[in-house]
C-alpha positions in Angstrom: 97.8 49.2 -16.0 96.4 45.9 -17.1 97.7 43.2 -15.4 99.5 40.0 -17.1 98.1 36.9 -18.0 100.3 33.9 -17.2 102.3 32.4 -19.2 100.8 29.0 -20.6 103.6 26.3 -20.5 103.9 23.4 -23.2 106.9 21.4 -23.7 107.6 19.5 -27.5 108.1 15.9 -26.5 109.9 13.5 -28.5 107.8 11.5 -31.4 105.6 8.7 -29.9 107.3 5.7 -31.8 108.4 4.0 -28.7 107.8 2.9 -25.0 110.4 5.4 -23.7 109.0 8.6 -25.8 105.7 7.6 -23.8 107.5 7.6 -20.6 108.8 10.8 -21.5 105.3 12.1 -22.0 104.0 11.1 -18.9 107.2 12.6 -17.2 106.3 16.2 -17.9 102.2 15.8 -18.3 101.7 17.2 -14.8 99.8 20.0 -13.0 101.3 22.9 -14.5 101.8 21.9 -18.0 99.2 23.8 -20.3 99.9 21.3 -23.2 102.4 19.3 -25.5 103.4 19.7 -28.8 103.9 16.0 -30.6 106.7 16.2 -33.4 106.0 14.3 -36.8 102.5 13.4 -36.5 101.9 11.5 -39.6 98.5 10.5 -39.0 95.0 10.5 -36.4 96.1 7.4 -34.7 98.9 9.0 -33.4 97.0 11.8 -31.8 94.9 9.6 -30.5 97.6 7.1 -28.8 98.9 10.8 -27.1 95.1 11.8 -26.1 94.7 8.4 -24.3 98.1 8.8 -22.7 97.2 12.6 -21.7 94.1 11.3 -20.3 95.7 8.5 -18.5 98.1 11.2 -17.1 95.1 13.6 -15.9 93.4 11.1 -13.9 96.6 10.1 -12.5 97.2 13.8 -11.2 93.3 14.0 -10.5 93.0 16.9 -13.3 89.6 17.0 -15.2 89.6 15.7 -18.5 91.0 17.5 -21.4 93.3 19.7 -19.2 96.4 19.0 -21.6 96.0 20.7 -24.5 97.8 18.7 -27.7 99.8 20.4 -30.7 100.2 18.2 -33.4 103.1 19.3 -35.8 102.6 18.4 -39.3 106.1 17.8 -40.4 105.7 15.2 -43.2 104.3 15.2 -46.3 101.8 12.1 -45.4 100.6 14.5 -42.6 100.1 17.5 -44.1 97.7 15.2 -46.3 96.1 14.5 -43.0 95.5 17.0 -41.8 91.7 17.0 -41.3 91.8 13.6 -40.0 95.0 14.9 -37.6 93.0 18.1 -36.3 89.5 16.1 -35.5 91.1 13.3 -33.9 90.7 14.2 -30.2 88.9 17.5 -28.7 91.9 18.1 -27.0 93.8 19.3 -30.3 93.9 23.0 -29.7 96.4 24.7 -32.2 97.7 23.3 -35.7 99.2 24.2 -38.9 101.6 23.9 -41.7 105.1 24.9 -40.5 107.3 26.2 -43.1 110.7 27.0 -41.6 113.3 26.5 -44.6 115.2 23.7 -44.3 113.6 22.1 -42.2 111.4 18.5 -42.4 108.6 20.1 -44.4 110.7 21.6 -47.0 112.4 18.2 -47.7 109.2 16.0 -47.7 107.3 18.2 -50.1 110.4 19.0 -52.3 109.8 22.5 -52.8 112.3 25.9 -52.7 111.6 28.0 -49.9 111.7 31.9 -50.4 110.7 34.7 -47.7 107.8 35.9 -49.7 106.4 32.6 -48.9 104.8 31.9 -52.3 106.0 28.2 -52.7 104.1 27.7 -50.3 100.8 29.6 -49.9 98.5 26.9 -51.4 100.2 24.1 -48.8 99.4 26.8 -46.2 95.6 27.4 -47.8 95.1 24.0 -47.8 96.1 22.7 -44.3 94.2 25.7 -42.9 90.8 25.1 -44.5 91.3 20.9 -43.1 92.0 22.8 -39.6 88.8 25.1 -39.5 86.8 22.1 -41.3 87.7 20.3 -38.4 86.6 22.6 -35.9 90.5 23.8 -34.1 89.7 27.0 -32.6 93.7 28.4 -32.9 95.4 27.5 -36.6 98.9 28.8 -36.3 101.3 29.1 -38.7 104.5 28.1 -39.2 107.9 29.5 -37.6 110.0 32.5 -39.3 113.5 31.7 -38.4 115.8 34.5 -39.2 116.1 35.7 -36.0 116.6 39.7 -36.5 114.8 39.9 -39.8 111.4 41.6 -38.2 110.8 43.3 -41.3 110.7 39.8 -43.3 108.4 38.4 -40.0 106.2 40.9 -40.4 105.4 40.3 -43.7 105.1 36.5 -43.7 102.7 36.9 -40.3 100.3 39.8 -42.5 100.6 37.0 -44.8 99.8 34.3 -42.6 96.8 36.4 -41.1 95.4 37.5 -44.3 94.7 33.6 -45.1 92.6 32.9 -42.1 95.2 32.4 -39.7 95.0 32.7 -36.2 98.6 33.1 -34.4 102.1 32.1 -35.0 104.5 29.8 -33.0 107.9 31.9 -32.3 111.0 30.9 -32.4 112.6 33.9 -30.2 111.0 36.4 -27.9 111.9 39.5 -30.2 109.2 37.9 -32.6 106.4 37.8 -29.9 105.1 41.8 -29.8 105.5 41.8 -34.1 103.1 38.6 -34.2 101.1 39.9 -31.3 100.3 43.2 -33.2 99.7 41.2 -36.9 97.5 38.9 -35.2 95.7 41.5 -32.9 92.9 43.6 -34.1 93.6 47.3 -33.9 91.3 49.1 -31.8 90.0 51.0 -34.7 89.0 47.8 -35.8 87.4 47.2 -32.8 85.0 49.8 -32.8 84.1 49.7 -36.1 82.7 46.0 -35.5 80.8 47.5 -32.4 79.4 50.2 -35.0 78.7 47.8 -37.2 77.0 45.4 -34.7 75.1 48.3 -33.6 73.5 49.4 -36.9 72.4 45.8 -38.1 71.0 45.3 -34.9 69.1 48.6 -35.3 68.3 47.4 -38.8 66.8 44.5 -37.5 64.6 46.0 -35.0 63.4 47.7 -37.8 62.3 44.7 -40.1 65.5 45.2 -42.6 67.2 42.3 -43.6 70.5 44.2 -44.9 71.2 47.9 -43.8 74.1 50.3 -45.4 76.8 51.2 -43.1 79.7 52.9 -43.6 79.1 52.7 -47.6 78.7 49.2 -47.9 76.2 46.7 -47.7 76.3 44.5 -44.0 73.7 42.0 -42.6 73.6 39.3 -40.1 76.5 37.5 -41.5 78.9 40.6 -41.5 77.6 41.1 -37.8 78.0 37.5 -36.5 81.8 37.6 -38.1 82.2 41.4 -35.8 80.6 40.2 -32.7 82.8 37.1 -33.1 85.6 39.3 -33.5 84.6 41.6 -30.1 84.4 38.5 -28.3 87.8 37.3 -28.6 89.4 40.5 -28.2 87.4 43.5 -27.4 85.3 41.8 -24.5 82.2 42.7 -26.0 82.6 46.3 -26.1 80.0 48.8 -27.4 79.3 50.9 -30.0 80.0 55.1 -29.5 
């Protein structure tokens, strides 16, 4: 039986508009804390007002640099037009995304209906993602799913989600956790088939062949970085049968 990971803690701190919401951050940025998540970040200056505060806060606890991570929610409609600038303003930003919960702050900023299929709001979704990866954040998430006991509907909007380019979820309640774990986890069919596939352009190449045919299609390097990339994330570099 494999043995399980700790749980990473972060803790969603009020807005940094004032001298007391700092205060509060420095309160809880302490050994032990894995990250925070800053609500209504409306532009890079903000993240980079929390990074010097973090980093303040981990030389005061003797912690090495860049030991807090930072999760900057895009909430407004002036930050979701930041988003680039938002994701690449400090090394320590390590997860980020368009949130999408109805009702909530982004719905009334941009104006639009929500729906569970999620189509209002695809592109805005698209859009934020591609400023994200463009800016180098390792872990794009997507947005929360609020009705509690509507799996069904979770499911959906996390293949969804995952089908764009995105990376994880946040949750809202921990009967979402093992239906965003499986959506966002390669199966280990999968798996394998990117160790076959890694196998047989590596073969091809030994060989002198640019592209080889596997599996009745046409793979080269590219397909193989994107498989070994894939391996090492979640299948620990496993072989090929």
């Amino acid at each position: 039986m494999a043995a399980e990971l700790p749980l990473a803690l972060f803790v969603r701190v009020n807005p940094l508009d004032d001298w007391p919401a700092a205060a509060q951050l420095r309160a809880v940025a302490r050994p032990g804390l894995a990250g925070v998540v800053l609500p209504k970040v409306s532009d890079a200056e903000q993240v980079r007002l929390a990074d010097r505060l973090l980093g303040w806060c981990e030389r005061e606890h003797g912690l090495a640099e860049g030991a807090f991570a930072l999760v900057p929610l895009l909430e407004t409609a002036r930050g979701l037009r930041s988003a680039f600038r938002i994701a690449e303003a400090a090394p320590r930003v390590a997860y980020a995304g368009a949130l999408t919960a109805p009702g909530g702050d982004v719905e009334r900023a941009v104006g639009y209906r929500w729906s569970p299929a999620g189509t209002e709001t695809r592109e805005l979704r698209s859009r934020v993602l591609l400023d994200v990866r463009a800016a180098g954040v390792a872990h794009p998430v997507g947005g929360l799913w609020t009705r509690i006991a509507d799996l069904v509907g979770l499911r959906a909007f996390a293949e969804q989600n995952r089908a764009l380019g995105y990376a994880g979820m946040m949750a809202i309640h921990p009967s979402h956790v093992p239906v965003l774990n499986e959506v966002f986890s390669p199966s280990a069919e999968e798996l394998a088939r990117c160790a076959r596939l890694v196998a047989a352009v590596a073969a091809g190449q030994a060989a002198g062949a640019g592209a080889v045919a596997f599996e009745g299609e046409m793979v080269d390097e590219a397909m193989s970085a994107t498989a070994r990339a894939l391996l090492a994330r979640h299948g620990g570099g496993t072989a090929a049968p």
